[in-house]
N, C-alpha and C positions, 0 to 999 in steps of 0.2 A: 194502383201499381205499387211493388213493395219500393220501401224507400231505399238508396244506394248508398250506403256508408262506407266511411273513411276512417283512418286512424282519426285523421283531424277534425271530423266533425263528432263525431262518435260518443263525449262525452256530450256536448248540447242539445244531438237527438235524441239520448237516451239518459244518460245519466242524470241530466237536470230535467225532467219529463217526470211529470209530474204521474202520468196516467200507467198503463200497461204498455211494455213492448216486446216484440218476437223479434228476437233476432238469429234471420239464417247463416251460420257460420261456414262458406263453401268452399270450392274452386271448380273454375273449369273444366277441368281434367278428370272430375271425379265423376262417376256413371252416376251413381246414387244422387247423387246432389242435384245430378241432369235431371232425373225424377224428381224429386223433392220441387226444385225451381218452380214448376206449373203450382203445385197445391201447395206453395208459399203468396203465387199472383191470388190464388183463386181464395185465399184468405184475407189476401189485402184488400179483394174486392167486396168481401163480404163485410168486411169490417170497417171502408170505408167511411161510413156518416158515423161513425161514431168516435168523436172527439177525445174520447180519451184513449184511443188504441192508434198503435203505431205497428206497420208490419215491416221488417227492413232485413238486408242482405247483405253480411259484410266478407269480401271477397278476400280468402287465409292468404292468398299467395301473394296480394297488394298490400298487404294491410296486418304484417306481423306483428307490429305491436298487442294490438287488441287482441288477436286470439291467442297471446301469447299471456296478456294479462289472466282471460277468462281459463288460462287452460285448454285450450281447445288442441285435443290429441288425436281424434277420427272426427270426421266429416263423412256428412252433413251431424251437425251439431247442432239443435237448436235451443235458443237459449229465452226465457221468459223473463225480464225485468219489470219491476215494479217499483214507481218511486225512486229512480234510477238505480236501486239493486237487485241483483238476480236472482229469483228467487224459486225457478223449475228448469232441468237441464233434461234435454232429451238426444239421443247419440241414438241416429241411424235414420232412415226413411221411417216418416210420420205421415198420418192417414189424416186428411181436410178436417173430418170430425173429431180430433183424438186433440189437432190445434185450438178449433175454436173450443172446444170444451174446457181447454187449459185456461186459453187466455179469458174465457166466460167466468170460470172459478176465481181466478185473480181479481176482476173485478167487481167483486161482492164486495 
């Protein structure tokens, strides 16, 4: 299950995190993200046993800070960090294989 981020956690899950991480930048309200939501689970399913991957959801309308830091200006946004910086930005509905292929790349 993707992980639930906060302003206030957000730098310990990701930013000091040593591995790979997707982060869903969403809200509620938005239809797209409604899609997105499943094949963000069905990533963090897939990616589960592997220790250095983290798959996580940080909700825009709770949680201004952060997508105000990353920029986040349409949603679904998603965002690939590495080493706690970001380092592949993708803006709009993204396809199960287009994620893991990203976050695969990252961790070569």
């Amino acid at each position: 299950m993707a992980l639930e981020l906060t302003d206030q956690i957000f730098d310990q899950e990701v930013k000091e995190f040593d591995g790979v991480v997707l982060v869903d930048f969403w809200a509620p309200w938005c239809m797209p993200c409604k899609m997105q939501g499943p094949i963000v689970e069905d990533v963090a399913k897939e990616m589960a046993d592997n220790s250095k991957v983290k798959v996580a959801k940080l909700n825009v309308d709770d949680n201004k800070d952060k997508a105000g830091e990353f920029q986040v200006m349409s949603i679904p946004t998603l965002k690939i960090f590495k080493a706690g910086k970001p380092v592949e930005d993708m803006v709009g509905l993204q396809s199960k294989e287009v994620l893991l292929e990203k976050i695969k790349e990252h961790l070569k």
